[in-house]
C-alpha positions in Angstrom: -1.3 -29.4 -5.7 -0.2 -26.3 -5.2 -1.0 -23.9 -2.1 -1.3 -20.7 -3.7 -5.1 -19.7 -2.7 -3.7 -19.6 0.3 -6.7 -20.6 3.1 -8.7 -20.5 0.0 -7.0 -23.2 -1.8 -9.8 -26.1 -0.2 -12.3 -24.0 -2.0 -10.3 -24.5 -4.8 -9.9 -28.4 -4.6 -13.4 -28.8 -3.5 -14.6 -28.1 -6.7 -12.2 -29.9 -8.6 -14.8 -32.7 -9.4 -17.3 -29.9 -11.0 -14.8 -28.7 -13.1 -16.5 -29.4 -16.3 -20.0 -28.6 -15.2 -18.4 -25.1 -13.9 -16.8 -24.2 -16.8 -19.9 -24.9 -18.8 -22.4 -23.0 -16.6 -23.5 -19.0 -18.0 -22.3 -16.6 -16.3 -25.9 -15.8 -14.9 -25.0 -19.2 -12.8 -22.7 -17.1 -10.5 -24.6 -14.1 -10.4 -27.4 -15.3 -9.2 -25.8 -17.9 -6.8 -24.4 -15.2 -5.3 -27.9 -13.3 -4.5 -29.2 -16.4 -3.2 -25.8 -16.4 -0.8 -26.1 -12.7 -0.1 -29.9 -13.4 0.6 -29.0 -16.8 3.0 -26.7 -14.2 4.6 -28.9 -11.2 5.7 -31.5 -14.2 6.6 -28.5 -15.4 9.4 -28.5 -11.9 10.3 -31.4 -10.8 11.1 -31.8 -13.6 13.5 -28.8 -12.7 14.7 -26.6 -15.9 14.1 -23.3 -14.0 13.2 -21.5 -17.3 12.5 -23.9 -19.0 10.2 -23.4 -15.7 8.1 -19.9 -16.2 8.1 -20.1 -19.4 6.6 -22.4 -17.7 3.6 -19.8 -15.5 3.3 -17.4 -17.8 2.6 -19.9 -19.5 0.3 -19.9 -16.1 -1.4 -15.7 -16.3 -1.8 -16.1 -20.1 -3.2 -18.2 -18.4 -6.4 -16.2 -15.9 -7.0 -13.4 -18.4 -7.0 -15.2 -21.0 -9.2 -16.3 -17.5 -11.5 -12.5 -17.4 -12.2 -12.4 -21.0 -12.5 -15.1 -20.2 -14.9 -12.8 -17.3 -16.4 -10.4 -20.1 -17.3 -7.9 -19.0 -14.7 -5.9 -21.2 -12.2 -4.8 -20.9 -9.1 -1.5 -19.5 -9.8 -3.6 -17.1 -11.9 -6.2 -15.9 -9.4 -3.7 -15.1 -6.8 -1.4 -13.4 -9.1 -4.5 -10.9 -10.3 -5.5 -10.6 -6.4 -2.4 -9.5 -5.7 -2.2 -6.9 -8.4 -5.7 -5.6 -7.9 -4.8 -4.9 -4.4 -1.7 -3.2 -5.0 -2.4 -1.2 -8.0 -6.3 -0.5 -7.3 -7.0 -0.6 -3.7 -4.3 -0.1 -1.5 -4.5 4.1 -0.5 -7.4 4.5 -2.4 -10.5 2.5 -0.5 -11.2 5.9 0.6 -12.0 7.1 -3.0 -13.9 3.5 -4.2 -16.3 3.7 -1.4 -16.8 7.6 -2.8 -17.0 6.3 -6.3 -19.8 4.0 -5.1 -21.5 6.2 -3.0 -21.5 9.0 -5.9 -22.3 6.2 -8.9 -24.5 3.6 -6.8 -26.0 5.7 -4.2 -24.4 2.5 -1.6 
């Protein structure tokens, strides 16, 4: 298998087995398994426990890797797009998203 998820990659392989059921899931699946991790998260928090909200967050990086999965991209593919959004959308401009946010979102 290849490495190219980088520390990510276990994420990857961990999921392997649910392929199918993944890839059949809406995309209101990830959504909300993402509130519940972002809600698990502020729980850790405001008790203080900065590692247990750690470990949500990287609960929060394996669906947004198994949302691509979902996308129908591989790893290859993932890292490839990660790359490009950071280069060509972020990098020198996090300054100007956070405005956009701010500005759009009122966050």
């Amino acid at each position: 298998m290849t490495d190219e998820l980088g520390p990510f990659q276990g994420m990857w392989e961990a999921w392997d087995e649910a392929h199918d059921e993944i890839t059949r899931k809406p995309l209101s699946h990830f959504r909300r398994a993402a509130d519940i991790q972002f809600d698990e998260l502020e729980g850790h928090l405001a008790v203080g426990d900065r590692e247990a909200a750690a470990r949500e967050v990287a609960d929060i990086i394996s669906i947004a890797i198994n949302t691509m999965r979902w996308l129908g991209h591989t790893p290859e593919e993932i890292a490839e797009i990660a790359r490009s959004r950071a280069e060509h959308r972020m990098k020198g401009q996090a300054p100007v998203i956070l405005d956009k946010y701010m500005d759009q979102y009122g966050i």
